[in-house]
ROMARKE-708312 format. One record per residue (C-alpha): residue in three letters; x, y, z. Coordinates in steps of 0.001 Angstrom, whole numbers, plus 500000, padded with zeros to 6 digits. Layout:
N
ALAXYZ;...
END
This chain:
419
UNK105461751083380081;UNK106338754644381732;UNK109149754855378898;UNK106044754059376057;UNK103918756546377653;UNK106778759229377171;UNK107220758826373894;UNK103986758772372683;UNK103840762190374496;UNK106761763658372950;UNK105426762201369347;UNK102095764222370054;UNK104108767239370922;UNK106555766837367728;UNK103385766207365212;UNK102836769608364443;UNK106301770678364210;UNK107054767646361907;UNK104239768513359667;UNK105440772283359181;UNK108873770757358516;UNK107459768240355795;UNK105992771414354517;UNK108543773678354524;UNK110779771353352556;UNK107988770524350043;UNK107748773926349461;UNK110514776620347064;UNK111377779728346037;UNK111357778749342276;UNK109197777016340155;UNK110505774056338378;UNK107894774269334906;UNK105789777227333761;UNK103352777063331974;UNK103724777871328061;UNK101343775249326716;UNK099280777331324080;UNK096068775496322142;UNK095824776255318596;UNK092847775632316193;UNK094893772159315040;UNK095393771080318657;UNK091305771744319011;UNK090079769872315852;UNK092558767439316485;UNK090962766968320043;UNK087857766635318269;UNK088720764096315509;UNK090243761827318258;UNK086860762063320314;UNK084769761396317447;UNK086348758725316188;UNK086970756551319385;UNK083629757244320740;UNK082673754101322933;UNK079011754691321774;UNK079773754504317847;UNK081965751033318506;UNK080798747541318639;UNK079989745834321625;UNK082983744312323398;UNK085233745172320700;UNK088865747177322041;UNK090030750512320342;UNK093295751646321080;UNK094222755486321650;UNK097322756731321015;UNK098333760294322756;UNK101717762284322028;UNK103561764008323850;UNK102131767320322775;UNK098648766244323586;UNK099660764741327142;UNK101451768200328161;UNK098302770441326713;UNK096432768089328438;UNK098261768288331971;UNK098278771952331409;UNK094724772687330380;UNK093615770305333472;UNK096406771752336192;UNK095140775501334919;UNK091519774859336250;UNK092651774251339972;UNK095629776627340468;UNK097753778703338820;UNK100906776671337309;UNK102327774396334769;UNK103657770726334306;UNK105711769145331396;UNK104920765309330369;UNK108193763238328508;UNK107193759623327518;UNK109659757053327240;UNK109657752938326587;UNK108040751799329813;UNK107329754936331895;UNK106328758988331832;UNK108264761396333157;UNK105668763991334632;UNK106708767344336515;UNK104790769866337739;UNK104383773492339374;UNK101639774664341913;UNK101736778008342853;UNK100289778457346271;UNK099201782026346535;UNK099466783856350127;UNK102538783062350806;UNK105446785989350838;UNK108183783356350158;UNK108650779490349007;UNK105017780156347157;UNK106157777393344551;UNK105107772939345599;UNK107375771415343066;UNK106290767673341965;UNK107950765009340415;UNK106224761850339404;UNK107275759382337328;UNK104776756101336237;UNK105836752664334629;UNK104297750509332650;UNK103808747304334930;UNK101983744603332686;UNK099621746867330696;UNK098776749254334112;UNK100334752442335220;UNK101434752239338127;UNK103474754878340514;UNK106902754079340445;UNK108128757840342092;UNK106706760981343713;UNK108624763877345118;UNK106903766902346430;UNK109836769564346455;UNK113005767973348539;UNK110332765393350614;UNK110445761936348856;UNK106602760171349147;UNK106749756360349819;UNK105083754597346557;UNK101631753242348725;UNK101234756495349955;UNK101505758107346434;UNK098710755807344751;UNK096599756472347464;UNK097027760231347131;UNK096802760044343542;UNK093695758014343478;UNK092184760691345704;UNK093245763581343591;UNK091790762361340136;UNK088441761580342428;UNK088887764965343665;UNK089337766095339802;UNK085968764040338138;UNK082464762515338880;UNK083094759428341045;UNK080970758148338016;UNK083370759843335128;UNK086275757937337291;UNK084247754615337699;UNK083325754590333653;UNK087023755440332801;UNK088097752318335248;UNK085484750197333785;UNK086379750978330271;UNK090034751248330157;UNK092122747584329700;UNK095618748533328929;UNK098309751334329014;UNK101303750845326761;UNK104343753313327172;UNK106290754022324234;UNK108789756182322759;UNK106966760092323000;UNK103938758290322868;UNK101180757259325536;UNK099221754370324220;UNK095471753409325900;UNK093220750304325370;UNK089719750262326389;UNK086890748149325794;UNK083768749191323931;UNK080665748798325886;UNK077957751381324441;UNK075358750468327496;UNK077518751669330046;UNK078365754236328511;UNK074703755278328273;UNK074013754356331499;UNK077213755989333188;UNK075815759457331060;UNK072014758632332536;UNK073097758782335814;UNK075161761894335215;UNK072545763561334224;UNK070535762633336604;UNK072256763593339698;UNK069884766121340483;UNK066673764294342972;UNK064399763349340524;UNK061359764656342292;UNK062866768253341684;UNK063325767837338560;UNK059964767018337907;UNK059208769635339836;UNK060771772716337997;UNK059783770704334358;UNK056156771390335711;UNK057047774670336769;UNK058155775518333365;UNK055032773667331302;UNK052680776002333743;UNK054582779199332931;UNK054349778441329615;UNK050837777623329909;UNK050309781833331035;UNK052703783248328259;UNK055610783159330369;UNK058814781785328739;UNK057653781465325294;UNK059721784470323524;UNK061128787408325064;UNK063696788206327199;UNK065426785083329626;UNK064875786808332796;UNK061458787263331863;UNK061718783466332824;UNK064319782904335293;UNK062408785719338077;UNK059612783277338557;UNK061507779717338405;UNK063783780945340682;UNK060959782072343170;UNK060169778677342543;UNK063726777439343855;UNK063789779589346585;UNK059463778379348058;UNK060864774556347323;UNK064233775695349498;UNK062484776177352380;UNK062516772466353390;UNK065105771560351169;UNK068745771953350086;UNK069169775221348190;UNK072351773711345843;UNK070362770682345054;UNK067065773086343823;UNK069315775276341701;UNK071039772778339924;UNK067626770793339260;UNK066365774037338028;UNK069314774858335652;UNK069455770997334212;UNK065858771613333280;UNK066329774448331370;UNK069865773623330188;UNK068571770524328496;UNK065660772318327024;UNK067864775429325639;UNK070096772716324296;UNK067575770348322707;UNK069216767613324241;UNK068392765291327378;UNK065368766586328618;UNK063794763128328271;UNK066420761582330321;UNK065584764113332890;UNK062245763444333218;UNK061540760272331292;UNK057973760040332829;UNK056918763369331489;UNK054219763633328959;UNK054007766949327443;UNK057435769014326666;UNK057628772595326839;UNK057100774498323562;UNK060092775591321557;UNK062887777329323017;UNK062387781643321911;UNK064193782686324796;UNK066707785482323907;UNK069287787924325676;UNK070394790631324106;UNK068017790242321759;UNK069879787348320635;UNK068719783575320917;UNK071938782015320991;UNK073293784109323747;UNK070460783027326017;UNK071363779130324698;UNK075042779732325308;UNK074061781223328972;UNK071642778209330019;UNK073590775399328667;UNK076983776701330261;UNK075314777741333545;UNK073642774158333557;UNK076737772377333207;UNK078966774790335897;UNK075903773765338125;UNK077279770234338234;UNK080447770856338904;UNK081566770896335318;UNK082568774700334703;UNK086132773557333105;UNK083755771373330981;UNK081842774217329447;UNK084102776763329090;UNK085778773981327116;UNK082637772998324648;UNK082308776779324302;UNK085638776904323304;UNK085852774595320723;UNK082613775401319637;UNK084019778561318556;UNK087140776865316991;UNK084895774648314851;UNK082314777412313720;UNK085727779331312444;UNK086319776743309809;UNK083600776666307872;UNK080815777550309893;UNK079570780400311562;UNK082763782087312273;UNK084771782047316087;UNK082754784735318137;UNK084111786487321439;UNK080152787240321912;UNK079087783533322500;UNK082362783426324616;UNK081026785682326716;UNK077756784352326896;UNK079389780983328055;UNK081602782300330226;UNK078888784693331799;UNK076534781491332251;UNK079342779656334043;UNK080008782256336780;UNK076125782193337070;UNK076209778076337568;UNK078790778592339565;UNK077448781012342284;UNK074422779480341942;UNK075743776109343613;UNK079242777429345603;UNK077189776603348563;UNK074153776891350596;UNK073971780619351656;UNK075634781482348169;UNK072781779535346599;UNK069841780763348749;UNK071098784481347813;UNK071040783889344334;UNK067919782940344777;UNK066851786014346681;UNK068462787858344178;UNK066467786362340890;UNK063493786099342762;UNK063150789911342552;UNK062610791946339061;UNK065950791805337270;UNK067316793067333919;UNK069520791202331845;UNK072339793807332226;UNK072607792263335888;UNK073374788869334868;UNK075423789248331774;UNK077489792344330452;UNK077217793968327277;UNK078623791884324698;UNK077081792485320922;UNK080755794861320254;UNK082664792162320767;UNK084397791164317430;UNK082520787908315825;UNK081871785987313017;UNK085696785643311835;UNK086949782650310062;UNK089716780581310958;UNK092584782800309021;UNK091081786112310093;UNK091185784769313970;UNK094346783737313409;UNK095496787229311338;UNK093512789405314211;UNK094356787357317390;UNK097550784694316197;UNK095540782005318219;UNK094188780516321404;UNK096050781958324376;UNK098081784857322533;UNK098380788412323864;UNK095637790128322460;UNK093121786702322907;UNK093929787453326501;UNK093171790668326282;UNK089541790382324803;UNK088910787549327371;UNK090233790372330589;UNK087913792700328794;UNK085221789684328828;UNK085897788871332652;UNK085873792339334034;UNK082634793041332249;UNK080737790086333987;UNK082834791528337292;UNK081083794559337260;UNK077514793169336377;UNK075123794278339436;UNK074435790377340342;UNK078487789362340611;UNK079221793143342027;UNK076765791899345021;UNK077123788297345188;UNK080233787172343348;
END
C-alpha cells in the first residue's frame, strides 16, 4: 500500500512535466502545408450550384441525394474553414476507402516550434468515416481518444443544432478515387425546424421585446428613413435599461436578429410568430445608401450568433454572383459586411464588451463611428473587369483593397475605443 501511495505521488509530481513534454514534441519549427488555396468566381458559383441543387428543402420527403465533393472542393473547403480559427493551411488527398488529411496551425506567441503539425487519416468503415490515424507533430493519438477530440472540435466549430441536423441527415460516406462521396436523407421538416430553432436562439421574450421597441419608434418617426444610427441610439438604450437584470450578450443579439431579419426581409415572422403588426418598410440608409445599412444589419445580425465566418461568406459570394450578370462585385458592400460583422462581433464577445457597446450606442453617434468611409471604393465591375482589375478572390491587389477595408473600420472612433 505504502509502495501505491508513492507512486501515485510521483505520477502527480510528473503530470505537469509530462504534459509540457507531450507538447513540446507536438509542436515544430516548420510547417508541414501552407496555405495556397485561392477561391475563384468558378469555385464560388460552383459552391452555389451544388447548394441549390441538393437543398434538403427542395427534395422529396424521405427520398436520398447523393453529394459528390472533389478534391479541390475538400482542400478549399479545409482551408476556408481552418482560416477562420487560426492562421494556417491543410491539404485533403482522397483515395478508395480513406482521406488523407494534413494540416498546419500556427500558434502565435511562441519565439520557436510556433508550428502543431497534424496528420489524420479517415476510412471508410461500412458507409461511416471513421478515424483510422491522428498524429499531432511526433506524438501519435490513440484512435478513441481522436474521435472523441474530433467530435469536440467540429462541436466547437458549429451550432450543436447545425451538428445535430448534419448527423440526422447524413446516411452514408463513400470514399473514392479524388473524390468524397455523401448520402443524406431528405427530410424538409427538420430542416425547417432545425432553421426555427436557429433562429430562435435568442429568449423569445426579448425578442418580442425589441420588435415592440421598434413598432413604437416607428410609431414617433423614428426609424422610418434616414440615417441607421438615427435608429440604433435609442434601441440600444433599450438593450442597455433591459440589461440591467439581464444578460447583456443575450439583449444584443435579440436586438440585432430583430433588425437583421427586418433589413433582410426574411424571418421576422419566425422571430416573433405571435406578432400582429410588422414594422413599416425598411428606408434605413448609411452613407446615404440603403444597401449599405442592409449589408451592415444583416452581417452584424448573423456575427451576433456566432456566425461571422458565415456572413463574411454570403457577402462574399453575393458579390461573386452580382459580377455575372447582376449588379456588378462591389468592395463597398464588402465593407459594409465586413464593418457589420466586427460590430456583431463586439457586440456579443462578452458581457463587459457587450454592456460597453451598449454604453457606447446609447449616446449620440455618427455613422463615421461605426463604419468607415467606403463610397471610393471601386464597385459595380463585372465578372471580367474583376478579374482584369484584381485576377480574383485572394490575389495581391484583392488583399490589398480588403487591408485598406480593415484598417479603415480599425480606425473608426467605436473599434478605436472598444475593439
Amino acid at each position: 500500500m505504502r509502495a501505491l501511495f508513492k507512486l501515485v505521488l510521483w505520477l502527480i509530481f510528473l503530470s505537469p512535466f509530462a504534459a509540457a513534454a507531450l507538447v513540446w514534441f507536438s509542436l515544430s519549427d516548420d510547417a508541414l502545408v501552407l496555405n495556397n488555396a485561392r477561391l475563384s468566381h468558378k469555385d464560388i458559383a460552383r459552391a452555389q450550384a451544388v447548394l441549390k441543387k441538393n437543398d434538403p428543402r427542395r427534395l422529396p420527403a424521405g427520398s436520398q441525394q447523393t453529394i459528390a465533393l472533389s478534391e479541390r472542393d475538400l482542400n478549399l473547403a479545409a482551408n476556408y474553414l481552418l482560416q477562420q480559427v487560426a492562421e494556417g493551411g491543410a491539404q485533403v488527398r482522397v483515395h478508395d476507402g480513406f482521406v488523407d488529411a494534413v494540416g498546419t496551425l500556427r500558434i502565435p506567441g511562441l519565439p520557436q516550434r510556433q508550428y502543431l503539425n497534424i496528420s489524420l487519416q479517415v476510412e471508410d468503415r461500412q458507409g461511416t468515416a471513421d478515424v483510422r490515424s491522428l498524429r499531432l507533430g511526433d506524438v501519435t493519438v490513440p484512435p478513441a481518444l481522436a474521435r472523441f477530440a474530433l467530435a469536440q472540435a467540429v462541436r466547437q466549430l458549429y451550432h450543436t443544432n447545425e451538428y445535430q441536423l448534419a448527423s440526422n441527415l447524413v446516411t452514408q460516406f463513400k470514399m473514392r478515387p479524388r473524390e468524397l462521396q455523401i448520402t443524406y436523407r431528405a427530410d424538409p421538416d427538420l430542416v425547417e425546424r432545425a432553421r426555427s430553432t436557429l433562429l430562435s436562439q435568442g429568449d423569445a421574450e426579448a425578442l418580442s421585446a425589441y420588435h415592440a421597441k421598434l413598432l413604437q419608434l416607428q410609431g414617433k418617426g423614428v426609424g422610418v428613413k434616414g440615417s441607421l444610427t438615427k435608429l440604433l441610439q435609442p434601441m440600444f438604450a433599450h438593450a442597455k435599461q433591459r440589461s440591467r437584470d439581464g444578460d447583456p450578450v443575450t439583449e444584443n443579439q435579440a436586438l440585432l436578429a430583430i433588425l437583421g431579419a427586418w433589413s433582410s426581409h426574411r424571418g421576422l415572422k419566425q422571430l416573433v410568430p405571435d406578432a400582429g403588426q410588422e414594422p413599416k418598410r425598411f428606408r434605413l440608409k448609411l452613407q446615404k445608401r440603403t444597401d449599405f445599412a442592409q449589408h451592415f444589419l444583416t452581417s452584424a445580425a448573423l456575427a451576433a450568433k456566432g456566425d461571422g465566418a458565415l456572413a463574411d461568406a454570403i457577402g462574399l459570394a453575393k458579390e461573386i454572383a452580382d459580377s455575372d450578370g447582376g449588379s456588378g462585385f462591389s468592395f463597398t458592400d464588402i465593407a459594409a459586411d465586413r464593418a457589420g460583422t466586427r460590430f456583431g462581433e463586439l457586440a456579443t464577445a462578452s458581457p463587459q464588451q457587450a454592456r460597453r457597446l451598449q454604453n457606447f450606442m446609447s449616446k449620440p453617434i455618427k455613422q463615421r463611428d461605426i463604419m468607415p468611409k467606403a463610397t471610393d471604393l471601386p464597385e459595380h465591375m463585372s465578372r471580367v473587369e474583376f478579374e482584369r482589375r484584381f485576377g480574383g478572390v485572394g490575389s495581391p491587389a484583392y488583399e490589398k483593397v480588403m487591408n485598406k477595408i480593415e484598417k479603415r473600420i480599425a480606425n473608426t472612433r467605436l473599434f478605436k475605443k472598444l475593439g
